[in-house]
C-alpha positions as a Markdown table, in Angstrom:
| # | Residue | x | y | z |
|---|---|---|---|---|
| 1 | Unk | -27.4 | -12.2 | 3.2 |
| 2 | Unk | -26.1 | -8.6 | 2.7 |
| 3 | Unk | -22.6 | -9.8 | 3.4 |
| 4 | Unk | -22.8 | -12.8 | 0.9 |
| 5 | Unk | -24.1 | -10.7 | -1.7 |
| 6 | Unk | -21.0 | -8.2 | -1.2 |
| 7 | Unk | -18.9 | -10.4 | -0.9 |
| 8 | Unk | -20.0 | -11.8 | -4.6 |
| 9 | Unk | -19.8 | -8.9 | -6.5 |
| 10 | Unk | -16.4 | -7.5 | -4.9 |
| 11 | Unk | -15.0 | -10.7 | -6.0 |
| 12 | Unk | -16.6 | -10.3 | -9.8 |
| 13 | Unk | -14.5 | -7.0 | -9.7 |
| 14 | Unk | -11.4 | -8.9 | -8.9 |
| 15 | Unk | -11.2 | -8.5 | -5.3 |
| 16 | Unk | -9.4 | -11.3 | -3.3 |
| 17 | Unk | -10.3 | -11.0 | 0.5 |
| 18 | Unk | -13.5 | -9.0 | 2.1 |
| 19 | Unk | -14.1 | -8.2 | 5.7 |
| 20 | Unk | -16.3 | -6.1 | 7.8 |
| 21 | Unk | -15.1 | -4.5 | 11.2 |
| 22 | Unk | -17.3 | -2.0 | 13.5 |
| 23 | Unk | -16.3 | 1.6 | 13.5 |
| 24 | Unk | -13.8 | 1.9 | 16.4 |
| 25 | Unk | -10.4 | 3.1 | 17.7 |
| 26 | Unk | -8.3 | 0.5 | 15.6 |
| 27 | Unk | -6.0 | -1.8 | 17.1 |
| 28 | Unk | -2.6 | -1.0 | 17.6 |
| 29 | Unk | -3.5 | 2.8 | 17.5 |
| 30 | Unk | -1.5 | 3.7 | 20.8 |
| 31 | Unk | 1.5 | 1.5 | 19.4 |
| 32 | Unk | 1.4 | 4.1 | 15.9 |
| 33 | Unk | 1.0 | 7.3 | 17.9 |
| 34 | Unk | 4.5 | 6.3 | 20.1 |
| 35 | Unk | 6.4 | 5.1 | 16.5 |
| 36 | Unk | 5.1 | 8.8 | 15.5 |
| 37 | Unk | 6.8 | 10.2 | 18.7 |
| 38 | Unk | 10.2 | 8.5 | 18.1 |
| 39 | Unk | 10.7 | 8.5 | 14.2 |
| 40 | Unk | 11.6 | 11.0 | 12.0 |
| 41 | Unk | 8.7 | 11.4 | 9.0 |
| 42 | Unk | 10.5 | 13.7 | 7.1 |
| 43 | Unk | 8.5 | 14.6 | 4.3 |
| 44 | Unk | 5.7 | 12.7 | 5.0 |
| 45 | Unk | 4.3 | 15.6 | 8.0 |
| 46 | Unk | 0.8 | 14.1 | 7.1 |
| 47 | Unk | 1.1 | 11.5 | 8.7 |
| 48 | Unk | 1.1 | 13.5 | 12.3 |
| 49 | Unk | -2.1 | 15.3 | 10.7 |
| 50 | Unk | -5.5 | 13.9 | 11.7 |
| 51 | Unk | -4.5 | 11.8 | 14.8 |
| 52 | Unk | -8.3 | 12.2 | 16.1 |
| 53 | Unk | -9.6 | 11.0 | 12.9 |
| 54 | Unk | -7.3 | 8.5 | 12.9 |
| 55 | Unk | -8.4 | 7.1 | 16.9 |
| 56 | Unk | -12.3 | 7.5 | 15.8 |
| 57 | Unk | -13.6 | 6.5 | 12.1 |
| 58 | Unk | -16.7 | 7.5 | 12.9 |
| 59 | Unk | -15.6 | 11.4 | 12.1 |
| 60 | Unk | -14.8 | 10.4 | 8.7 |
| 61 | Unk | -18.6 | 9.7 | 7.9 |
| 62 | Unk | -21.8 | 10.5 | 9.8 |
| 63 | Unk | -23.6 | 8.1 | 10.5 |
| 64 | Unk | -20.7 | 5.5 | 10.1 |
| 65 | Unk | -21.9 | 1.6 | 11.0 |
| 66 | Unk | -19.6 | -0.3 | 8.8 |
| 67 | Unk | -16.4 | -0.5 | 7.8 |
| 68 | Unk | -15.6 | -2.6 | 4.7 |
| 69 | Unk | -12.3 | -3.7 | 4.2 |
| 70 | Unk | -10.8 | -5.3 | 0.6 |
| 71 | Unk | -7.8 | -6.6 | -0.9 |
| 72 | Unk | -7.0 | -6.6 | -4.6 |
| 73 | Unk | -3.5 | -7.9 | -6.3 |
| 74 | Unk | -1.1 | -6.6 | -8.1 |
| 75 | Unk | 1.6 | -8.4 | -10.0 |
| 76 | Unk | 4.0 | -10.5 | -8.5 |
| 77 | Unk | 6.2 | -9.6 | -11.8 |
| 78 | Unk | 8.7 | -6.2 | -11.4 |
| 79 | Unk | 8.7 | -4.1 | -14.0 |
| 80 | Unk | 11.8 | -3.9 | -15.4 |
| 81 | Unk | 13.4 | -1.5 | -18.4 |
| 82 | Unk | 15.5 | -3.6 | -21.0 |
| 83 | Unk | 18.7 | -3.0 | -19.4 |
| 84 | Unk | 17.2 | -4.7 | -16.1 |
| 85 | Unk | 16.7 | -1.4 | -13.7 |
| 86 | Unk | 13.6 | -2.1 | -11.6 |
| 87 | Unk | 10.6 | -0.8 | -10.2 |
| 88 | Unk | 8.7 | -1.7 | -7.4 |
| 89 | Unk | 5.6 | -4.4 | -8.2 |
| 90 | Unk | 2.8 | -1.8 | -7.3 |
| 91 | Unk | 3.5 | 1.1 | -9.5 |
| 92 | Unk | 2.3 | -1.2 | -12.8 |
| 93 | Unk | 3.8 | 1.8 | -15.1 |
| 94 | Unk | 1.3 | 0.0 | -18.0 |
| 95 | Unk | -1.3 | 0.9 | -16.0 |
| 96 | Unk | -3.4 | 4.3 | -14.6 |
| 97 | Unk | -2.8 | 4.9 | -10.7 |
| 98 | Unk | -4.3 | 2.5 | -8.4 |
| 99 | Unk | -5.8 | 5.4 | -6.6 |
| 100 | Unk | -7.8 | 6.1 | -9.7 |
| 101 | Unk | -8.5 | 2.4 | -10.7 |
| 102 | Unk | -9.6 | 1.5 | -7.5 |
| 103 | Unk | -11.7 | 4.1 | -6.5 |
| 104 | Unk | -13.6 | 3.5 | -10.0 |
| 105 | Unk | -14.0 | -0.4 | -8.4 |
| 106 | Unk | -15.1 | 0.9 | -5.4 |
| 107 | Unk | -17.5 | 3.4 | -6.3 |
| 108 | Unk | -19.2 | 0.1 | -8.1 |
| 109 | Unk | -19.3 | -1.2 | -5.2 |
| 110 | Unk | -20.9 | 1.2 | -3.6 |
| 111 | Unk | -23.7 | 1.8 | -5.7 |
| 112 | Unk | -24.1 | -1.9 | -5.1 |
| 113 | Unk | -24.7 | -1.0 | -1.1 |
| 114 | Unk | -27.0 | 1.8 | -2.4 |
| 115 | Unk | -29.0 | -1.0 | -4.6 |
| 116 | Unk | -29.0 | -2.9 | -1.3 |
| 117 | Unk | -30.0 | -0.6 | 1.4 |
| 118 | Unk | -31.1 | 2.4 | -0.3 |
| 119 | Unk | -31.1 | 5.2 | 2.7 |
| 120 | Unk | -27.0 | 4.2 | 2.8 |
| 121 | Unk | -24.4 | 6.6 | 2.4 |
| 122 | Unk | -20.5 | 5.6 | 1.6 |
| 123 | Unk | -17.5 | 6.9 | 1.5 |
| 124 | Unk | -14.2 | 5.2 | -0.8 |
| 125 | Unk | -10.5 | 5.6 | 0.8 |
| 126 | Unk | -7.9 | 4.3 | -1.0 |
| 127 | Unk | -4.4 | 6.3 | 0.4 |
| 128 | Unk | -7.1 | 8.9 | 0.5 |
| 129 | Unk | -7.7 | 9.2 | 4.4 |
| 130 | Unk | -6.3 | 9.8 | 8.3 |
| 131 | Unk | -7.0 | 5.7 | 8.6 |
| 132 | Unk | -5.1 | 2.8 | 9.7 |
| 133 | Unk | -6.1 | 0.8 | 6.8 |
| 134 | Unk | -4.1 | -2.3 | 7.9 |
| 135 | Unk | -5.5 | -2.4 | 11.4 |
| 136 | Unk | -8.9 | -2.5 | 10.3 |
| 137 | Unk | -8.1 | -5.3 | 7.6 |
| 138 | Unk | -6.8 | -7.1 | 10.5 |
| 139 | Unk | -10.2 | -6.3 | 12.5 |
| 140 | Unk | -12.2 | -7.6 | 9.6 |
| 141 | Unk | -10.0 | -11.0 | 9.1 |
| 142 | Unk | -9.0 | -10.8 | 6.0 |
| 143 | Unk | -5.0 | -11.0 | 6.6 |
| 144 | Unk | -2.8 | -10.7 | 9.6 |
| 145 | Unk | 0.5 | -8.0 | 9.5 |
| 146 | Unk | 4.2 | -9.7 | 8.8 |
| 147 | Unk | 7.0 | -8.3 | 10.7 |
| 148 | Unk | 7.5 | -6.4 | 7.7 |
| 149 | Unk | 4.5 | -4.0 | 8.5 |
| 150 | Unk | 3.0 | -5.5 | 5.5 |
| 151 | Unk | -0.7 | -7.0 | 5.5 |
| 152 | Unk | -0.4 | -10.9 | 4.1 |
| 153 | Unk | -3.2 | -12.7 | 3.2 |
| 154 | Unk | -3.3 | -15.9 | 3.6 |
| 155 | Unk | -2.9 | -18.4 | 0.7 |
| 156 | Unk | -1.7 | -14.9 | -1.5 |
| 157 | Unk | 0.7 | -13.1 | 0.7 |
| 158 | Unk | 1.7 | -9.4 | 0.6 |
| 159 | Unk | 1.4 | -7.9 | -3.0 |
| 160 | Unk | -2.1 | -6.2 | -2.8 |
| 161 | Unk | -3.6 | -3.2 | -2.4 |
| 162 | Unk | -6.0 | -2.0 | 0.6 |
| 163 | Unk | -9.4 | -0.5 | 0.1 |
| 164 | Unk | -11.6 | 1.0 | 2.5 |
| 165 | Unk | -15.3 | 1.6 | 1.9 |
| 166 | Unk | -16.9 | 3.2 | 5.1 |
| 167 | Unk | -20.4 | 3.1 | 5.0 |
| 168 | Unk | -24.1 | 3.6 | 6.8 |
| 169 | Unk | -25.3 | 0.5 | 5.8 |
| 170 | Unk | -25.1 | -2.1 | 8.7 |
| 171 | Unk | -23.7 | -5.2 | 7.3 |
| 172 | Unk | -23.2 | -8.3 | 9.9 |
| 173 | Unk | -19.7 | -8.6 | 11.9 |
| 174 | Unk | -18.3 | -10.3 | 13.6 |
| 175 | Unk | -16.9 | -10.6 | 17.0 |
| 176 | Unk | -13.0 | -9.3 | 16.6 |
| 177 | Unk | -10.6 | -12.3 | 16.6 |
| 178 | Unk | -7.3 | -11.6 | 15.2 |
| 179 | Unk | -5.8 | -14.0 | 12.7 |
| 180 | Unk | -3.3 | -16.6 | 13.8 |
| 181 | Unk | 0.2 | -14.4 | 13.2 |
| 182 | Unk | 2.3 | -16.9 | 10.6 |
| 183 | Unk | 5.9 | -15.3 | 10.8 |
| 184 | Unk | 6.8 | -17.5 | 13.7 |
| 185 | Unk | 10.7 | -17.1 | 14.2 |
| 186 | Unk | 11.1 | -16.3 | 10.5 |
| 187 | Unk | 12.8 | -13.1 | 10.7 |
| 188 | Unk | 13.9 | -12.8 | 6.9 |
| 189 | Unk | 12.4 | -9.5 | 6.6 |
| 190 | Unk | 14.3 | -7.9 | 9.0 |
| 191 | Unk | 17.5 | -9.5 | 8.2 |
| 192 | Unk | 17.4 | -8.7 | 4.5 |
| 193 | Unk | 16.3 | -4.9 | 4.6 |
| 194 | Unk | 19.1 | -3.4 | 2.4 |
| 195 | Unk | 19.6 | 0.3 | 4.5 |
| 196 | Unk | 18.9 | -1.5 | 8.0 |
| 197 | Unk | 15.5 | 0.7 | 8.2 |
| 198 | Unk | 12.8 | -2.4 | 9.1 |
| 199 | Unk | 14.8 | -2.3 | 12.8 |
| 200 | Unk | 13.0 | -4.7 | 14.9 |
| 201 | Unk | 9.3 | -6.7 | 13.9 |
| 202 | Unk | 6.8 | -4.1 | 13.1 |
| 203 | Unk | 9.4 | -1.1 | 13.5 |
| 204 | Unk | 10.1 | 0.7 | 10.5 |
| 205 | Unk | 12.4 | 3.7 | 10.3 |
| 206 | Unk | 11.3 | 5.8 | 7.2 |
| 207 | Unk | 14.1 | 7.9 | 7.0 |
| 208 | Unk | 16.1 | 5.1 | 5.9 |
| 209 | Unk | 13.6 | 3.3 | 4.3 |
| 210 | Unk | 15.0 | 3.0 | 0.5 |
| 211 | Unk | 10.6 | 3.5 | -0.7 |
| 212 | Unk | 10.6 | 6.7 | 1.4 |
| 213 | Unk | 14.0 | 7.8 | 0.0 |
| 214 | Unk | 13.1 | 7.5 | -3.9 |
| 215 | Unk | 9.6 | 8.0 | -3.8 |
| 216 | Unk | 8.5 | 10.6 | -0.5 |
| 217 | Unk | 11.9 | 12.5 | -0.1 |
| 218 | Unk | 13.0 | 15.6 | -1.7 |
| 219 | Unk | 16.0 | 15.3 | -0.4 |
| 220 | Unk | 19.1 | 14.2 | -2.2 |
| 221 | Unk | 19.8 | 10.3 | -1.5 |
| 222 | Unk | 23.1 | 9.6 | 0.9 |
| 223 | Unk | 25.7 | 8.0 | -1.7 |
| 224 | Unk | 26.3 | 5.2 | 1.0 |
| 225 | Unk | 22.3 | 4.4 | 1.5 |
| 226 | Unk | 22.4 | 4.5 | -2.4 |
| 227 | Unk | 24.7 | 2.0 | -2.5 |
| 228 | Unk | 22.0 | -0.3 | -1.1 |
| 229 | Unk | 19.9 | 0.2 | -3.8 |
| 230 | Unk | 20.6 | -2.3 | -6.0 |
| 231 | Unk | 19.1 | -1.8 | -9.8 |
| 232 | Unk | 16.0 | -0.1 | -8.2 |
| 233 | Unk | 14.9 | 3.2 | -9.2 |
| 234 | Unk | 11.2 | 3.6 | -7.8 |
| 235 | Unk | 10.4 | 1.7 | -4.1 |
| 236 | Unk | 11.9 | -0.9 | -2.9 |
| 237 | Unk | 10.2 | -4.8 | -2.6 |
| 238 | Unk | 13.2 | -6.6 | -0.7 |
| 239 | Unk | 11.3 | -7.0 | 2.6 |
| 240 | Unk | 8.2 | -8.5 | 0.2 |
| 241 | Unk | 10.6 | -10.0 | -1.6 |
| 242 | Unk | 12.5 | -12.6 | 0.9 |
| 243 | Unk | 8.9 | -13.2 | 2.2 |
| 244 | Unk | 7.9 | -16.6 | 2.3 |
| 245 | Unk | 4.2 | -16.2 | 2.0 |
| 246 | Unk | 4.8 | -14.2 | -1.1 |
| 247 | Unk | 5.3 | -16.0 | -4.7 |
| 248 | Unk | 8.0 | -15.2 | -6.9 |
| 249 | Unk | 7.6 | -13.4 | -10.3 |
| 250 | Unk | 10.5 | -12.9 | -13.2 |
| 251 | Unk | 11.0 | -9.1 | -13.7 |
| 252 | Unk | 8.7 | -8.1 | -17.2 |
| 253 | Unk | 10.2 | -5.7 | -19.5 |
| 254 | Unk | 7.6 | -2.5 | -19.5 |
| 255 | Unk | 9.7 | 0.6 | -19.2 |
| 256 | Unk | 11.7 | 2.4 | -21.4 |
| 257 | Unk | 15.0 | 2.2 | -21.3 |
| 258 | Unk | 17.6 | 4.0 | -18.8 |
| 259 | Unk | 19.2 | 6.4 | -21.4 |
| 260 | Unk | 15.4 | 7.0 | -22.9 |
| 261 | Unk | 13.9 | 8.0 | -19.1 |
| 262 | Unk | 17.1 | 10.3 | -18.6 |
| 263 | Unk | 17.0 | 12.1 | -21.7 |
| 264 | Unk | 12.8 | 12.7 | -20.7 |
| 265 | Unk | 11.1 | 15.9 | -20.8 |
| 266 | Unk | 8.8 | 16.9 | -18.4 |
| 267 | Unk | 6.3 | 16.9 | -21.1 |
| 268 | Unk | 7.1 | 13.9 | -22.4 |
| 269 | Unk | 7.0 | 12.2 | -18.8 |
| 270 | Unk | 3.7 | 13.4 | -18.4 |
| 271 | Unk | 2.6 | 11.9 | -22.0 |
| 272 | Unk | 4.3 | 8.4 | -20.6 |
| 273 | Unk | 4.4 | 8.0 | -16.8 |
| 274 | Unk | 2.0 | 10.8 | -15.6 |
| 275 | Unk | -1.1 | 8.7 | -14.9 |
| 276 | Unk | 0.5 | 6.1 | -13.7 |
| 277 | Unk | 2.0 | 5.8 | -9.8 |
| 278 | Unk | 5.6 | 6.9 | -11.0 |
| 279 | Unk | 3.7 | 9.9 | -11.5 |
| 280 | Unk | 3.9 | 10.5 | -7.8 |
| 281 | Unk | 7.9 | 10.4 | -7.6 |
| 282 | Unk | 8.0 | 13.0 | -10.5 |
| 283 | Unk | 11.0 | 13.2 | -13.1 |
| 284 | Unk | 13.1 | 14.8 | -11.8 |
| 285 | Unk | 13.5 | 12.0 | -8.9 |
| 286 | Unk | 13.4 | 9.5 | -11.3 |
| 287 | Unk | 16.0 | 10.6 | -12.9 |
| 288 | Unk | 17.7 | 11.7 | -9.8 |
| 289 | Unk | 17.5 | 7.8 | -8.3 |
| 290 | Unk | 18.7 | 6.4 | -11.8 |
| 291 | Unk | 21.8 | 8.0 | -11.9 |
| 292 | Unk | 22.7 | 6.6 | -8.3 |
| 293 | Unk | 22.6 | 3.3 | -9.9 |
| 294 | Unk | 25.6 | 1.4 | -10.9 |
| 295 | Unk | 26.0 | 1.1 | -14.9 |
């Protein structure tokens, strides 16, 4: 009853899939510790930070007996500036952060659990935490991963963001059955990765990865990976992109134009873009990516 009532009022807040999993060393752990061993993270150091957090949830709240996982969707649609230079779907430049958005849905939602079991505590994590937040969606059902690393849910596919809401409250689960894996032979994902990065199904090298390059990396960008970069500036969707669970969406004119985000001040990127996910990038790589692009 718990669940069904959860369930309900995630979905009145736009949620798309909702599953519960019990607080436990997540699947495929051991496989993410070795890809830690033989990758190169370059800038992102954080993610060898935490690896006991990461094996045991329960450390991330006392008294952990629930683990709430939720999808919610962004646009198929890629924001585009007038003269067609692209960013990824996620970033929704019209829009505040999805960190910020999210947690403001999810803090809802837990004063929901509160309502519902009153002695509960909670805890939100949206990019926010040492947790493998696509294992534990695949624990609680609500999507199996593509080849592509990405979490697809069934009958919406890939462009959606992952919330985590661990909490004291015992809500029913399950017994762990993993969803039926879709990609069959399909290997699209693979094949179409523009720098060669997504290597093999489920193995991702970041320091080729074209979103790591423009978004993580302060670094400047190899002129021959930038090459591969096609009219992107921010991210990069391609493996998403060739996905056939995924539906297609015309690019949507909501960025200024090329010559407008070069000739930016910091100040005035702040006033535009600095809420928003491009504010994670910064101008200076934003500006540094657009000028790699062909004219």
């Amino acid at each position: 009853m718990l669940n069904q009532a959860f369930r309900e009022r995630a979905g009145e807040l736009g949620f798309i899939a909702i599953g519960f999993s019990e607080p436990r060393t997540p699947v495929y752990f051991d496989f993410f510790v070795h890809w830690l061993r033989e990758v190169e993270v370059g800038d992102m150091a954080y993610l060898r930070r935490n690896i006991d957090l990461r094996s045991d949830p329960r450390r991330l709240l006392e008294g952990l007996k629930t683990i709430i996982s939720l999808a919610y969707p962004y646009p198929a649609s890629k924001p585009s500036t007038p003269e067609g230079y692209t960013v990824s779907r996620y970033s929704t430049p019209q829009q505040q952060d999805y960190h910020r958005r999210l947690r403001g849905l999810g803090k809802q939602l837990c004063k929901s659990i509160q309502e519902m079991v009153p002695d509960s505590r909670s805890r939100i994590c949206v990019d926010s935490a040492p947790i493998l937040e696509r294992s534990f969606a695949l624990m609680a059902a609500i999507g199996f991963i593509g080849k592509n690393n990405m979490l697809i849910v069934p009958g919406h596919g890939s462009y959606c963001f992952l919330v985590e809401i661990l909490t004291t409250a015992q809500l029913s689960i399950a017994s762990l059955k993993e969803p039926e894996n879709r990609c069959g032979s399909c290997t699209e994902c693979i094949d179409s990765c523009p720098t060669g990065a997504l290597k093999a199904p489920f193995y991702l090298d970041p320091s080729n990865c074209l979103s790591y390059l423009t978004i993580e990396s302060e670094d400047d960008i190899n002129k021959g990976i930038a090459g591969n970069m096609g009219n992107t500036f921010f991210g990069c969707d391609v493996c998403q992109e060739v996905c056939p669970f995924n539906r297609k969406g015309l690019p949507v004119v909501s960025l200024p134009s090329k010559d407008s985000i070069l000739s930016m001040t910091e100040i005035d990127f702040n006033t535009t873009f600095g809420k928003t996910a491009l504010g994670r990038a910064g101008l200076r790589k934003l500006k540094r990516n657009l000028r790699l692009l062909r004219p």
